[in-house]
N, C-alpha and C positions, 0 to 999 in steps of 0.2 A: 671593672670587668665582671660578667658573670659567672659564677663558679660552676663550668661545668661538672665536675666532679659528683654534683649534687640532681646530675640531667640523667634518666636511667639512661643507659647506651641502645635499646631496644624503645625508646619511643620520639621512632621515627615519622616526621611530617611528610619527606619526598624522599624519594630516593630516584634515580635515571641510571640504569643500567645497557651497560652496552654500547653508549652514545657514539654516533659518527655521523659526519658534514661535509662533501667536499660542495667547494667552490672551483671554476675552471681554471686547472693549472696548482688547484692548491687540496691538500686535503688540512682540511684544519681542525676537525678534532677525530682523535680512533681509537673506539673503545674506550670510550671513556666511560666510568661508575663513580656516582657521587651522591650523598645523604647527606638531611638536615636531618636535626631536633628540634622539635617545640623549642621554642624560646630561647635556642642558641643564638651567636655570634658568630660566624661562618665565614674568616678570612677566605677568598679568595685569589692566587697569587703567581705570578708569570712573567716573561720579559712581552714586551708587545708582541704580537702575532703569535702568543701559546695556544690563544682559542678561551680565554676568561671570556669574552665580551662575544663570539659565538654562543658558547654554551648557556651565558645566561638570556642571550635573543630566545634560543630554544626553550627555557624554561618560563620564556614570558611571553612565548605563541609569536614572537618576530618570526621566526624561521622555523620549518620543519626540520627534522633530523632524516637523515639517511636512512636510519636504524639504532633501534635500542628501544627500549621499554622506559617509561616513566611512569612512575606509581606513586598516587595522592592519596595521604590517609589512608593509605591499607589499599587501593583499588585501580586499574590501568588505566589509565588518561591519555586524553588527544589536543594536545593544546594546538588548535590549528588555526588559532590570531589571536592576538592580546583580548581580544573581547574574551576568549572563553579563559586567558588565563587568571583575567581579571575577577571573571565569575566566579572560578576556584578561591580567589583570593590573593593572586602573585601578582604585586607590581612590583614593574622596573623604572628606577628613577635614575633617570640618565645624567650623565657628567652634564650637558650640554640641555636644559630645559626644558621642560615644553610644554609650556604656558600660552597661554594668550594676551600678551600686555595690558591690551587695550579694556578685559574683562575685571569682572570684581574678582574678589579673594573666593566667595562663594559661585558664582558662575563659574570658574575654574573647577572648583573642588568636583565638580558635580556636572560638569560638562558630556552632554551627550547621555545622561539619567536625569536629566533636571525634576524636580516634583511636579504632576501637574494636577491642575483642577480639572473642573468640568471644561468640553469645550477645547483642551488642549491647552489651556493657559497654566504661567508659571506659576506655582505656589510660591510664593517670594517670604509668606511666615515662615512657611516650613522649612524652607529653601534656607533663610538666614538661621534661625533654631538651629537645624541639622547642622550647620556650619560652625555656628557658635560652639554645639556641643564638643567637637572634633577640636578645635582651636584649644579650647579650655584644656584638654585633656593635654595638650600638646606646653602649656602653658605658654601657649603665643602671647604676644602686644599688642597687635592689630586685629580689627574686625570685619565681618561678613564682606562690607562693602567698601576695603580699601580696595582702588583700582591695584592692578599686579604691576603692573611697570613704577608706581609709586613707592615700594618696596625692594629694600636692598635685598644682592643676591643672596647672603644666607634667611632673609623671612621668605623671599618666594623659594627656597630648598622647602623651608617647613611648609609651605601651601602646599606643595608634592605630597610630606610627609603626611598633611593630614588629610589629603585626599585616602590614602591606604586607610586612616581611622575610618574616614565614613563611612568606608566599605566593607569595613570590617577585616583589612588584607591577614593572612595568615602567615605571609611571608612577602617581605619588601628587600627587593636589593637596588643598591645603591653603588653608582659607577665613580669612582673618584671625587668622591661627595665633595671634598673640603679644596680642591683645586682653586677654586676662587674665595678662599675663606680666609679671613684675619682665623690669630690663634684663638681672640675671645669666641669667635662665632663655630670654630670645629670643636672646641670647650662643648658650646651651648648642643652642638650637633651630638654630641657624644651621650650628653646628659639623655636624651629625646631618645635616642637609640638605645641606652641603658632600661630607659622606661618604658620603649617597645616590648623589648625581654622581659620585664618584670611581668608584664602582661601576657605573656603569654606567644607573643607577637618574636618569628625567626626571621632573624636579619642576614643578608649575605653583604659582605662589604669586600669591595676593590678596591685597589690599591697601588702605586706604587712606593707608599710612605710607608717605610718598615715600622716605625715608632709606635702609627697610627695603629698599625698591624696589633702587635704587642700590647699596644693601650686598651684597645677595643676587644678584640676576637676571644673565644673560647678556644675555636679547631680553625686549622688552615689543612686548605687544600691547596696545592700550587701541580700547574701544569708546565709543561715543557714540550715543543712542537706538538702541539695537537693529544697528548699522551698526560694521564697523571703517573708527575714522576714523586710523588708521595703525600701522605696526610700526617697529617699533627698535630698532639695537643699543645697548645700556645703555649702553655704555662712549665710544658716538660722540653720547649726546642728554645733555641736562639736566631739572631740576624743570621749567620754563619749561617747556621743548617739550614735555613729556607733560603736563602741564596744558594747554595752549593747544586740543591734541588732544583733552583730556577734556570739557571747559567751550565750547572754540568760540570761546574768547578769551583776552586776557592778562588775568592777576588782579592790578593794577597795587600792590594794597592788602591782601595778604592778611592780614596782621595789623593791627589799629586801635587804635592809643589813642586812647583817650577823653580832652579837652583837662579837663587838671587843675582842677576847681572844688571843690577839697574843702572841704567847709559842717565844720558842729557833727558833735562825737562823737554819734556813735548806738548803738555796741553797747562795749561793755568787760566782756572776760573776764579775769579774773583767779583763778590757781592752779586751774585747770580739771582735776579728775581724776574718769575714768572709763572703766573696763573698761582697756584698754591705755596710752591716753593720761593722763599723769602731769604736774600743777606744770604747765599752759598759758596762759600771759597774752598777750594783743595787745589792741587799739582798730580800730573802723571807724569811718569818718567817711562822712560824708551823698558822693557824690558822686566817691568813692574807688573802683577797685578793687582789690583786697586776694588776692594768691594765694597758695594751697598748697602748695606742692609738696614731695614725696617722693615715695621708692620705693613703691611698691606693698606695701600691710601697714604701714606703716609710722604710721598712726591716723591721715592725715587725714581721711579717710570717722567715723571715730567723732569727732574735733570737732566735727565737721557735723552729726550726729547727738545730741550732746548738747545744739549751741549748740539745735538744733529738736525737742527733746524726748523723741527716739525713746528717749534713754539717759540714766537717770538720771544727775547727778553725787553720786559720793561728798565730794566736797567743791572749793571754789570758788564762786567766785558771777559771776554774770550781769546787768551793767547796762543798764538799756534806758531812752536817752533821762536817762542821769544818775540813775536809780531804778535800786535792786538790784531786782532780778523772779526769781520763781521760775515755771520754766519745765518742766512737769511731762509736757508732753503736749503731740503737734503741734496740739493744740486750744486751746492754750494759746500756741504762737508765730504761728499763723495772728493770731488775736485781736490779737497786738503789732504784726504786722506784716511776719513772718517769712515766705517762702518756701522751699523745699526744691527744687531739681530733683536726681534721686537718680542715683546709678553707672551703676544697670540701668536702664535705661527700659521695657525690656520684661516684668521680673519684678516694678519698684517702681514704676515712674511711669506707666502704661498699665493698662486693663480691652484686653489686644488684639481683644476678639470683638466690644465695642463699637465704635459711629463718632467721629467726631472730635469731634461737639459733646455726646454723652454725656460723655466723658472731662473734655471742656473744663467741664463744667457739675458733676461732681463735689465739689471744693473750693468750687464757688459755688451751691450749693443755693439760698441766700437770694436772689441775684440772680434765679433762672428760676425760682422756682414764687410759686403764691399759694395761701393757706390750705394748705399744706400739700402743694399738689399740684404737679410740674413742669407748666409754662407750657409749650408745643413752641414755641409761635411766639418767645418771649422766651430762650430756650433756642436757637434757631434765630439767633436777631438775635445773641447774645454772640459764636456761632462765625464768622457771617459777618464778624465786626467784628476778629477776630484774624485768622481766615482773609487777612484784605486788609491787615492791619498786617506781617505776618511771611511773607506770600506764599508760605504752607501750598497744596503744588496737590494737590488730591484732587479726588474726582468727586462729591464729594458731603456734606453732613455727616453721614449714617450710614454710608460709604463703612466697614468694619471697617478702626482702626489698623493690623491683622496684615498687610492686602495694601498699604500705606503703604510705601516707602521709608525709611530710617535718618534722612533728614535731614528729610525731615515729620513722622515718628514722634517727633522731636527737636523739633521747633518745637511741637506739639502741650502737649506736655511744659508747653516754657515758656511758653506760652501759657496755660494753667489756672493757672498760679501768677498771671503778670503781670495774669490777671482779680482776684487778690485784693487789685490796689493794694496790696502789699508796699512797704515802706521799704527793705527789705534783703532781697537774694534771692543763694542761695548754690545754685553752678553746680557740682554734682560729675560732672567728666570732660563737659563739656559736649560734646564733637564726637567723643566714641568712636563708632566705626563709622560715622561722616557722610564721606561724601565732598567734596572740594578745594572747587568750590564751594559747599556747603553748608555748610562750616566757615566763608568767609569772610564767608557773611552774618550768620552768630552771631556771627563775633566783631565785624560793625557793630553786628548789634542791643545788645552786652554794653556796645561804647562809648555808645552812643545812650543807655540807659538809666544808665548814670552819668552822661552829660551832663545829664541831665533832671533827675539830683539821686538817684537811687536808688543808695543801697549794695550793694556787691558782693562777695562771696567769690566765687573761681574756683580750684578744683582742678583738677591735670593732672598728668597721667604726660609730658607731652608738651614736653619743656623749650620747643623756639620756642617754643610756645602759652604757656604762663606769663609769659615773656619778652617776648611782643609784646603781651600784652593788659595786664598788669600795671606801676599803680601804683609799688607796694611788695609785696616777695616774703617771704611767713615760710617758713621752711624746716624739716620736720620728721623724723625720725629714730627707730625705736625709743619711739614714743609720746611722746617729746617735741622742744621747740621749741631749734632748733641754731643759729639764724639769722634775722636781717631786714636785707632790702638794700634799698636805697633805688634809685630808679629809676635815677638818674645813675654806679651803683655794677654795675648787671645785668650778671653776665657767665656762660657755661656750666662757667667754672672753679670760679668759685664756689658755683656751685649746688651741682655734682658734690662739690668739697669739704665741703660742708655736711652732705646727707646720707649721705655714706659716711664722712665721716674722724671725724664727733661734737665737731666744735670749731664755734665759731662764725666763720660767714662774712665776718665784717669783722673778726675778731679782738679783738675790743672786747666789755667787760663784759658781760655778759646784759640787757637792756635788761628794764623793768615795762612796764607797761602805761602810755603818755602819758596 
């Protein structure tokens, strides 16, 4: 972390004063005032829909403001589209890419400025040079002319990053940078960011990783509906106080177990291989929840994907309820019993154009229609009936998912599953991109529904979250199973040890399937 302490408090890069936004039916940010420093770290911090990701559109020429003033290096500014913000020096580097696959590393960087000759043609020395130069400083691996789509998602992050170098940006913000990041690769992101600051270079970073928060930032600002409800130096607040800030209260419960009633074995996998994942055996019990955890890549999204059909197995077998079952197609574990909530919500678990009781009514056709046709009013009754179970706030049931917040979007989600009376419902990355309160109500609803007798898988990148929702933890590596801790056994040592060292975490035999 950089030490603010050492940042005069009077040498300020931006400041926006006044700020306000509505959109129709919503005002999403009012009165809002916020400053950077040179070469700070600038946590920004809120539950979905506070207005983080309007107000920095407005600072990066997406959207005009209502009203307020914003002043760059001492002077009032019109940022009226990313061109002029870019000009000033402010990019915004989105959760969500925007790259061009198909282009090199340098045609990206430089995309829409390209150097030219006489003529109008590309200077491709210069072109590559200029590129080089930015990569280097970046301490990238790859050069000028890797294609983008050939590069994992944290080196095309850094093609982002060093587009702000070639441009000289004075100020880069970054929307949930590390969302698709192993730990090595938000490690490497952190370092990049550190070295933006050293240079001179103010960073805004989002978030809903509080760790990430504390790791990285100097001062946090956090919003609450459309309003800042305070600022902070990182180094004098805690989790608490910027929660209390975000939510409007203390979250006395953020993690729930669920009180242990594990019934009869229900699912037993045994010597599970396919695509990456190799020899996977474990048991779920009625009433249990059961987590995953590894690095990122590491196959437990393709477990989850074979236990539910998406991926054949090459071999292994699948017991359901003490019968071996072949499980060929998600048409085939719906039928048993099976639910899926997926990684992506937005590119797997969502129709985003549709409303919320379309979506919801998807997996439950037979539920809302007759002879063949959807029912509206019976279609209508399902959504209202989750809507008030999971306290989904939308304006509507055709309200489109896309203008939904991360943590309705989420409930949604599980909502269409939990209509199919599932025995066993398996949560991959269930609170990615949900904010502090919206995570804590998931992980009631996770325990609630193990209490009630339903099996549960729960994947997470996010060790507390394993830790606090989790039963028993299997720990997976390299496509295969490194470890099973038992609840009274859960520790971060362990975990870490499991899936980086490839031994098992209690040190104790490989265990079959009970």
């Amino acid at each position: 972390m950089t030490n603010s302490a050492t940042q005069p408090t009077d040498d300020v890069i931006l400041s926006a004063s006044g700020i306000s936004k509505s959109f129709p039916g919503v005002r999403a940010l009012d009165d809002v005032s916020f400053t950077l420093r040179k070469g700070e770290v600038h946590a920004l911090c809120g539950e979905n829909g506070a207005g983080k990701s309007t107000l920095m559109k407005i600072l990066a020429g997406v959207y005009q403001p209502d009203g307020g003033v914003i002043r760059y290096d001492g002077r009032d500014v019109a940022l009226t589209d990313p061109l002029a913000a870019k000009q000033l020096g402010i990019l915004l580097i989105h959760q969500e890419l925007s790259l061009v696959p198909e282009l090199s590393v340098a045609e990206n960087i430089f995309l829409g400025s390209l150097p030219l000759k006489r003529f109008g043609r590309v200077d491709g020395a210069r072109l590559r040079a200029d590129t080089r130069q930015a990569l280097d400083r970046l301490g990238c691996d790859f050069g000028p002319d890797d294609i983008v789509s050939t590069l994992s998602i944290a080196r095309q992050q850094l093609v982002e990053i060093a587009r702000a170098v070639a441009f000289q940006s004075s100020i880069v913000i970054f929307d949930e940078p590390t969302a698709s990041l192993t730990q090595q690769e938000a490690d490497h992101l952190f370092q990049t960011i550190r070295r933006l600051s050293e240079s001179g270079v103010t960073t805004v970073y989002i978030s809903h990783k509080m760790r990430e928060i504390f790791e990285i930032s100097d001062r946090i600002t956090v919003l609450r509906d459309g309003k800042v409800s305070g600022g902070l130096t990182t180094r004098q607040s805690n989790e608490d106080e910027v929660t209390r800030l975000m939510i409007g209260r203390d979250l006395d419960h953020y993690f729930i177990r669920a009180e242990r009633q594990e019934g009869a074995e229900l699912l037993r996998v045994e010597g599970l291989t396919s695509g990456p994942v190799r020899d996977i055996s474990f048991n779920v019990h009625r009433g249990e929840i059961v987590g995953l955890y590894g690095l990122v890549g590491s196959g437990r999204t393709e477990i989850a994907e074979a236990i539910f059909g998406i991926r054949p197995l090459e071999s292994g077998t699948l017991s359901w309820e003490g019968e071996v079952r072949s499980i060929r197609s998600p048409r085939d574990a719906i039928a048993l019993g099976i639910g899926l909530v997926p990684e992506d919500r937005k590119h797997q678990g969502l129709v985003l154009g549709l409303g919320g009781s379309d979506n919801l009514a998807l997996p439950n056709l037979g539920r809302v229609s007759r002879l063949g046709v959807i029912a509206s009013g019976l279609e209508g009754l399902l959504f209202e009936d989750y809507r008030k179970r999971l306290s989904i706030s939308t304006a509507g049931p055709k309200q489109p998912v896309l203008t939904l917040s991360g943590g309705n979007q989420q409930k949604i989600v599980i909502a269409k599953w939990l209509a199919v009376a599932p025995k066993l419902l398996i949560l991959d990355e269930p609170t990615r991109g949900v904010d502090v309160g919206a995570k804590a109500e998931i992980h009631g609803l996770i325990a609630k529904l193990a209490e009630s007798g339903l099996a549960v898988i729960v994947i997470s990148s996010e060790m507390p979250e394993i830790i606090g929702v989790s039963h028993r933890i299997l720990t997976i590596a390299d496509g295969r199973l490194t470890g099973e801790i038992a609840e009274s056994e859960f520790s971060e040592d362990r975990l870490i040890a499991a899936v980086t060292g490839h031994v098992w975490a209690d040190e104790t035999p490989r265990p079959q399937a009970a």
